[in-house]
Residue frames relative to the residue before (quaternion, step in Angstrom):
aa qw qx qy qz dx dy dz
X 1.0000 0.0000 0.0000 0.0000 0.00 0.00 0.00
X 0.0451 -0.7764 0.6271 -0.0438 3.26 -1.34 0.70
X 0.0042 -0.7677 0.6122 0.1895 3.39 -0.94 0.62
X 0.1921 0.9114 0.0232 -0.3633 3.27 -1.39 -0.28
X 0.6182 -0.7124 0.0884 0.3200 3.72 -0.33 0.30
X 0.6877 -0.5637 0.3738 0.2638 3.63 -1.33 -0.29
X 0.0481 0.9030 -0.3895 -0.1750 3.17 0.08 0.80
X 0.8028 -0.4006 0.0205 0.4412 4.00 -0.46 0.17
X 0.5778 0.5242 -0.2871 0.5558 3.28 1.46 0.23
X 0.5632 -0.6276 0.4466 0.2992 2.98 1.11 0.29
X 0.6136 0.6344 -0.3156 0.3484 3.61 1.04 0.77
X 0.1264 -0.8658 0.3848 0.2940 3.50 0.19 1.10
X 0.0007 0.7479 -0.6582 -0.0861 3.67 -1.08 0.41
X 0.6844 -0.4491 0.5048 0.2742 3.74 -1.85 0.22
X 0.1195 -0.6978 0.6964 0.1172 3.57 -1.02 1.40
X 0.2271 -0.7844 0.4991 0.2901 3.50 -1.11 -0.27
X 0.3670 -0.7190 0.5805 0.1069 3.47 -0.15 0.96
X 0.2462 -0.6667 0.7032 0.0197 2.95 -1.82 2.08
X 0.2223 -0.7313 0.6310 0.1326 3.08 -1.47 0.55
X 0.4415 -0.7033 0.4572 0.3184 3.83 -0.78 1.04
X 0.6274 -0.3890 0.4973 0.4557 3.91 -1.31 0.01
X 0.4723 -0.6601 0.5831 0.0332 2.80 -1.25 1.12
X 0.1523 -0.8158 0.4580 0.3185 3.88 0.54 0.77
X 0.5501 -0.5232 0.5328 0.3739 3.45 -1.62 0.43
X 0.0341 -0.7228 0.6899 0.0215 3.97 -1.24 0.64
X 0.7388 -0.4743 0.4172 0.2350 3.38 -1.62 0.62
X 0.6902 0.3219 -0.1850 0.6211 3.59 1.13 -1.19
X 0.4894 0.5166 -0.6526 0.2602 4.12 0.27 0.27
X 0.5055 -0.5864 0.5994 0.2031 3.46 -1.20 0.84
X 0.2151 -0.7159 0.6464 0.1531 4.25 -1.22 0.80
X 0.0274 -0.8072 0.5779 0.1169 3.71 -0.68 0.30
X 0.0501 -0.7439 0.6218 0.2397 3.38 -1.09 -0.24
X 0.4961 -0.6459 0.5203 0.2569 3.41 -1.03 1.92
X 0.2851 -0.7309 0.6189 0.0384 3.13 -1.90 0.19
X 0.4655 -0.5655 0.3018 0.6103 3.71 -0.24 0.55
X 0.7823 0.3374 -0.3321 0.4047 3.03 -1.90 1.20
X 0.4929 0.5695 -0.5246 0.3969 3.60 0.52 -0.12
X 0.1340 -0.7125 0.6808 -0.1044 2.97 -1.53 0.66
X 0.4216 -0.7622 0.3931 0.2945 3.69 -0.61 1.26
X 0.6521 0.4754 -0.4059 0.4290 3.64 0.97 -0.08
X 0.5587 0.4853 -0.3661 0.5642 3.69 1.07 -0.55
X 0.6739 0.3767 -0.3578 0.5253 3.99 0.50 -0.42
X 0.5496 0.6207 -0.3836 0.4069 4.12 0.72 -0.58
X 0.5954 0.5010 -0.1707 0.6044 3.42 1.28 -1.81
X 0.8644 0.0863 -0.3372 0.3629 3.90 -0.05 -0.14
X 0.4885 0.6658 -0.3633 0.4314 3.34 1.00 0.18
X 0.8077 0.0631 -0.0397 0.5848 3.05 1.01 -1.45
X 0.3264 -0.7290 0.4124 0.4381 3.46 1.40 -0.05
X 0.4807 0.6373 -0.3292 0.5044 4.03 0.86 0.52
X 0.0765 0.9254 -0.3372 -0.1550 3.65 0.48 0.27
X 0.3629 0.8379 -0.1992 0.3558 2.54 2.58 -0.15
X 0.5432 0.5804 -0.2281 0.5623 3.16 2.49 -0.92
X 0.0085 -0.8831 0.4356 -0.1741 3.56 0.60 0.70
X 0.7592 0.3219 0.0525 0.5632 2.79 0.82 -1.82
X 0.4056 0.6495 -0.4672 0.4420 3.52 1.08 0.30
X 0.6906 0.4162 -0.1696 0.5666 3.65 0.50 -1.77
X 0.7810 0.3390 -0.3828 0.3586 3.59 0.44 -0.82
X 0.2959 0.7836 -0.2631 0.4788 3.52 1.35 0.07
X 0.7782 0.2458 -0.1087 0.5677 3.52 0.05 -1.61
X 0.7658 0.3819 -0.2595 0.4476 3.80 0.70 -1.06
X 0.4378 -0.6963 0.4909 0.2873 3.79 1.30 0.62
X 0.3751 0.7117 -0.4582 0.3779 3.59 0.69 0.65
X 0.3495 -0.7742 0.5263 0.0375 3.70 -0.81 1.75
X 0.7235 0.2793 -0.2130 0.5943 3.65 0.98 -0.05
X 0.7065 -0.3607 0.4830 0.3706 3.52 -2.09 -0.07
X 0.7656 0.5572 -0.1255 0.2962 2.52 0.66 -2.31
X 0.0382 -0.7529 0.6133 0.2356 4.46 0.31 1.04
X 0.4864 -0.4186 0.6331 0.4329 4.10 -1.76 0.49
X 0.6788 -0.4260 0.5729 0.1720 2.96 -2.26 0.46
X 0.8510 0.1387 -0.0911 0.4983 3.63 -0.64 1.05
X 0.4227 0.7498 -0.4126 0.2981 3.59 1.66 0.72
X 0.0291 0.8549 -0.4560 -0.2455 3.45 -0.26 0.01
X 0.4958 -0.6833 0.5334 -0.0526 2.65 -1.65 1.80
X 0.3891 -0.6731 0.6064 0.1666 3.34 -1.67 0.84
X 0.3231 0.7203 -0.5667 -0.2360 3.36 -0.63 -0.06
X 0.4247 -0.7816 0.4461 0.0988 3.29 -1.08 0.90
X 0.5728 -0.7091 0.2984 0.2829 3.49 -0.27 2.42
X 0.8954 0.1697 -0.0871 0.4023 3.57 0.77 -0.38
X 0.3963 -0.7947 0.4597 0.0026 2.99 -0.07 2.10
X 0.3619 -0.7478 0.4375 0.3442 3.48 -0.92 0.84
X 0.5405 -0.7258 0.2888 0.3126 3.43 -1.00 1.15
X 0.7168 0.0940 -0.3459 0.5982 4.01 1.20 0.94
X 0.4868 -0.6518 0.4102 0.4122 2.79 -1.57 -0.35
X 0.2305 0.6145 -0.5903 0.4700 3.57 -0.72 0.84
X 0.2681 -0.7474 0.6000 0.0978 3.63 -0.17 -1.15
């Protein structure tokens, strides 16, 4: 994520926004992706929110939607409650 701002000249440019570790809990859930999976189609049934996309792709350090066949995936039992983080 990125938002972005203004800077004293009155120029707007792109920040890039860190996101802390996501801690490991007892109730996160382990999957293993399958051809085709995709981190927004998993967000939407996990969390039913596919908008949480970037959540899963987040914890699993993963640069695309698109997850490989036979990855394994965290998902973590407690989705943050917007997006933004």
């Amino acid at each position: 994520n990125s938002k972005i701002v203004k800077n004293k000249n009155g120029t707007l440019h792109n920040t890039t926004r860190y996101y802390t570790k996501v801690p490991v809990r007892d109730d996160d859930m382990y999957f293993i992706a399958t051809d085709g999976d995709r981190c927004d189609n998993l967000a939407n049934r996990f969390y039913g929110n596919s908008g949480l996309w970037w959540y899963i792709a987040h914890v699993n350090h993963l640069k695309t939607m698109n997850v490989p066949a036979g990855t394994s995936l965290r998902i973590p039992a407690n989705p943050p409650a917007q997006k933004g983080y």
